[in-house]
C-alpha positions in Angstrom: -145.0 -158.5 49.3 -142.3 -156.8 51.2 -139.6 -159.3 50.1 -141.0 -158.5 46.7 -140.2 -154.7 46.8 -137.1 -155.2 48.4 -135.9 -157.4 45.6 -137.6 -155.4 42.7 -135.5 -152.1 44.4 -132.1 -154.4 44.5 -132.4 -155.4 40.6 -132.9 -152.1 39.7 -130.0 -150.4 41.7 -127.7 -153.0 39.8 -129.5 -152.1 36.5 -128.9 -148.2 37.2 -125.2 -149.2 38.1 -125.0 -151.4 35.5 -126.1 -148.6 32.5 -123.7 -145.8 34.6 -120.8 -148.4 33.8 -121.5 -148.6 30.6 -121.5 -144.6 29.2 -118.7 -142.2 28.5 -119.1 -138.8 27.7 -116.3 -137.4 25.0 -115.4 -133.7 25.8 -113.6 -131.3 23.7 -110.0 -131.4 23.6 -110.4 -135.2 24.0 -110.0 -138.8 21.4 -111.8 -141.3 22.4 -110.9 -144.7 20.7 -113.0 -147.9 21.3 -111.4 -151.4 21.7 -114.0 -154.7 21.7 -112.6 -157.4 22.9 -108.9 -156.0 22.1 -109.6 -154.8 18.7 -109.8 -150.8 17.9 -112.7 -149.8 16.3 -112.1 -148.0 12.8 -113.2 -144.3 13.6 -112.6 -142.9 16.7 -115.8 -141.5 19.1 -117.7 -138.5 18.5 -117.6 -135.4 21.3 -120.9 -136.3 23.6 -122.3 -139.7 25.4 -121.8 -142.9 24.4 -122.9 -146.3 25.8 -120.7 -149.6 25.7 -120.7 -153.2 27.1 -118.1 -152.6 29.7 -117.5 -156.5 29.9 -116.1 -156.8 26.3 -115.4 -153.4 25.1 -112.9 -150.5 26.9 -112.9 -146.5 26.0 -110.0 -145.3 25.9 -109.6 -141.2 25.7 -106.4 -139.2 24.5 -106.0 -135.9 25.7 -104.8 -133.3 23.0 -104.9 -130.3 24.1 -102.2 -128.6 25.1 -100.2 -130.0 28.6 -97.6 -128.9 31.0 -94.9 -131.1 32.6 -92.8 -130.1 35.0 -89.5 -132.2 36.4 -87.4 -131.5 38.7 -83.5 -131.8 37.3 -80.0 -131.6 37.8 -78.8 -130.1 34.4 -75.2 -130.8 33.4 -73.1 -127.6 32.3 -69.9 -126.6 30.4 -67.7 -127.0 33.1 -68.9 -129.9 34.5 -71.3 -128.6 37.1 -74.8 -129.9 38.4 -76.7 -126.7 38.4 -80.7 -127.7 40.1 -83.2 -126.4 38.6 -87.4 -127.1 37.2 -88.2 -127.4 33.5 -91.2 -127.2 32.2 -92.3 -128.9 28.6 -95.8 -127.4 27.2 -96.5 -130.0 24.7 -100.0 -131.9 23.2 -101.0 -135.0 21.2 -101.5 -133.7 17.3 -105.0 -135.2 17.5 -104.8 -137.3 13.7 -102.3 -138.8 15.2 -104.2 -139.9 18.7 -104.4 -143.4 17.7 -100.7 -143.9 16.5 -99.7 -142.8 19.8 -102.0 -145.2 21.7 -101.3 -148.2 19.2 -97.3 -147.5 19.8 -97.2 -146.4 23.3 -100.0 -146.9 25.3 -102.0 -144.8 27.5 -99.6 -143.9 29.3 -97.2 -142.2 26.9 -96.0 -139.5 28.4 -93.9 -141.8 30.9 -92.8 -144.2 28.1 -91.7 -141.9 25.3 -92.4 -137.8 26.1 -90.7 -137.9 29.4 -87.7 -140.1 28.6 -86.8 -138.1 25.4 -87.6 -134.5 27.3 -85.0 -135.5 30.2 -82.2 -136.6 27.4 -82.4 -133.6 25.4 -82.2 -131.1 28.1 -79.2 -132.5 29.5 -77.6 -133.1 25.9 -78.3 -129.1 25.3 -77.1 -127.8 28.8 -74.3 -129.8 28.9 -72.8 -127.2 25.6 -73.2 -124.0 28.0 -71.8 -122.8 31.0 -73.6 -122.5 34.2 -74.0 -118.9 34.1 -75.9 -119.2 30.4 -78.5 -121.1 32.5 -78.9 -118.6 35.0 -79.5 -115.3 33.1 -77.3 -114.7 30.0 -78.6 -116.8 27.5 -81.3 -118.4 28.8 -83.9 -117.7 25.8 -81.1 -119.5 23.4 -80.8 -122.6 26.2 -85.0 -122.8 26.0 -85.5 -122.3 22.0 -82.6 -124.9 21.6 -84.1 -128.0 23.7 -87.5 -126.7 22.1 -85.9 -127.2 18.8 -84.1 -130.7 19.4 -87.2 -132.3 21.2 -89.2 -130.9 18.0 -86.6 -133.6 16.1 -87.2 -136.3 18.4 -91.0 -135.8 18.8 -92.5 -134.5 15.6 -92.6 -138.0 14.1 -93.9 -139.5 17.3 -97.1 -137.5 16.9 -96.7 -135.0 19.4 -95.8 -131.0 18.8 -93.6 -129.3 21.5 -95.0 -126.0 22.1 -92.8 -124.3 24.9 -89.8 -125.4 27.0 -89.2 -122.9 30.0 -86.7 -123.3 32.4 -87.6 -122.5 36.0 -86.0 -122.2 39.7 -82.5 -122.1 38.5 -81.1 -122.8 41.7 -77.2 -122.6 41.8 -74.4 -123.1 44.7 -73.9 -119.9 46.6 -70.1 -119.8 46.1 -71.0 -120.5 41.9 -73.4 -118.1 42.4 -71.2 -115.3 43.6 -68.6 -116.3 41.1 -70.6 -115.5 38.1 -72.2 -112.6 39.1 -68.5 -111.9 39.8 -67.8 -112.3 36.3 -70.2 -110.3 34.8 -69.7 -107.6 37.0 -66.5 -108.0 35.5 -67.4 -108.0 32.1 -69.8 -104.9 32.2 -67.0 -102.6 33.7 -64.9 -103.6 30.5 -67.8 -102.8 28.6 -67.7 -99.6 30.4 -64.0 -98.9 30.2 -64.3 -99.4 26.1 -67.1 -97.0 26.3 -64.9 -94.3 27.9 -62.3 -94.9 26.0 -63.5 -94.6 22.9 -65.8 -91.7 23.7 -62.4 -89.7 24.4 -60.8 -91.2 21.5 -63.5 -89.2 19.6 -63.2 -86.1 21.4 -59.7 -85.5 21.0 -60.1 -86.4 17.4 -63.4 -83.6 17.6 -60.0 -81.2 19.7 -57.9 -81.9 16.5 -60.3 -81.6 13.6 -60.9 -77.8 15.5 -57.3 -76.7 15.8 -56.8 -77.5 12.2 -59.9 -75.1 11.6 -58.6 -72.2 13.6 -55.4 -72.8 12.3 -56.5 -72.7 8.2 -58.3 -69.9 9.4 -55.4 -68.1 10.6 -53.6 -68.8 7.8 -56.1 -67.2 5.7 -56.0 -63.9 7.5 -52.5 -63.3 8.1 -52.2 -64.1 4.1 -54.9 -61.3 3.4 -52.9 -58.5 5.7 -50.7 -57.0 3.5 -49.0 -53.7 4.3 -51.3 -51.5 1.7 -54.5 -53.3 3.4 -53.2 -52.3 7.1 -51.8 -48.9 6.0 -56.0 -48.4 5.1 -57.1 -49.8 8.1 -54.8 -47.2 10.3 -56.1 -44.4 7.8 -59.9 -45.0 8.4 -59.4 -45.4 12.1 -57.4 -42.3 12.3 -60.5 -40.5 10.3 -62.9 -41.8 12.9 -60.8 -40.6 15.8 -60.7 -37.4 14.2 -64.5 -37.3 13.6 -64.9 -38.2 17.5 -66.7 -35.2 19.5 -63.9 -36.4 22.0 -60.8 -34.2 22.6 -57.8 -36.2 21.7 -54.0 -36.0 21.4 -52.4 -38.0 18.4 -48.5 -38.7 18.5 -47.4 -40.6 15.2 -44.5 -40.7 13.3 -46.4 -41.3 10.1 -46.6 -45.0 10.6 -47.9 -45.8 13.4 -50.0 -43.3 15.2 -50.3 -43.4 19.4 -53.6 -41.9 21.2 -53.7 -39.9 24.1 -57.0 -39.0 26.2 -57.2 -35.5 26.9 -61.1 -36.4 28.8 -59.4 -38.2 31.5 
């Protein structure tokens, strides 16, 4: 009876192992595709459990939601240096095309096809900028360009690239020093235009005034005849006379000189 019970509890550990080998559970963000005995079956697996014969049939699941890979590289420049650096590729598998991806490149398509293509485009693209384009200046344009090349490459494969982003730009110290060099160098001629054209401006704001007080001179000497100043000595000549001050006036006629008597 013991031997019994014993034997009864083995057959039905193997049965419970047997039905866990059999089921997969589809999640979201996942294509599952079902191959019996090396044939896919025509619509791909629902999102929940399923049960299969794992002696004759496989489950094979495509991620396609949206991934990051990161490599480590040595990216070619302009002037033939080897700048270090990570890149990272955000990319996913455009789920109607899940099966055409597996059919062509196998589970493990990233290695075979998103990897090889990602490596050659990044070098193709840094190889057409200098090594200080990598490290600050224009490294927005360097990112959107190997987005857009690998979006060439990739599209028709059945993958969309979603972000390139280059990381840990690592550069020789002497390299280093040499472009920050250089745009130190650039900025201060930046500067220098700066000054020199706010001073252009300035002495052209100097001229444009002299010109002004000069018509403006011109226009009162032109008005100062000798009727209009023989008036103007006549009425200030009547308002020294109406001053409550004591005052001594010398003139010839013409030109009149004042004394103060209050002093």
């Amino acid at each position: 009876m013991k031997f019994n019970m014993e034997k009864i509890k083995l057959m039905l550990s193997l049965a419970l192992i047997g039905s866990l080998a059999s089921c997969t559970i589809v999640r979201p963000g996942e294509v599952a595709l079902k191959q019996k005995l090396g044939k896919l079956a025509p619509n791909e697996l629902a999102q929940g459990p399923h049960g299969f014969n794992p002696f004759v049939t496989q489950i094979f699941k495509i991620n396609v939601q949206t991934v990051e890979l990161i490599q480590p590289i040595a990216l070619p420049t302009k002037e033939g240096l080897n700048v270090d650096a990570k890149i990272a590729l955000l990319y996913h598998v455009r789920p109607e095309k899940a099966r055409d991806v597996y059919t062509q490149y196998g589970i493990n398509y990233e290695r075979v096809v998103v990897e090889t293509y990602f490596l050659a485009t990044v070098r193709e693209v840094t190889s057409l900028y200098e090594a200080k384009d990598l490290h600050a200046v224009k490294r927005k344009e360097v990112e959107d360009q190997i987005k857009i090349e690998l979006k060439k490459n990739l599209s028709d494969k059945g993958f969309e690239v979603d972000a390139v982003l280059l990381k840990d730009v690592i550069m020789p110290a002497a390299i280093a020093q040499a472009i920050k060099n250089k745009v130190s160098a650039e900025q201060a001629t930046l500067e220098m235009d700066f000054v020199i054209e706010r001073q252009r401006k300035e002495a052209e704001r100097q001229r444009i005034e002299a010109e002004g007080i000069k018509a403006a001179q011109q226009i009162i000497n032109s008005s100062l005849t000798k009727e209009q100043l023989q008036y103007n000595s006549i009425e200030m000549m009547k308002g020294l006379i109406t001053s409550p001050n004591t005052k001594v006036i010398i003139t010839d006629g013409k030109t009149p000189t004042i004394l103060d008597t209050q002093k």
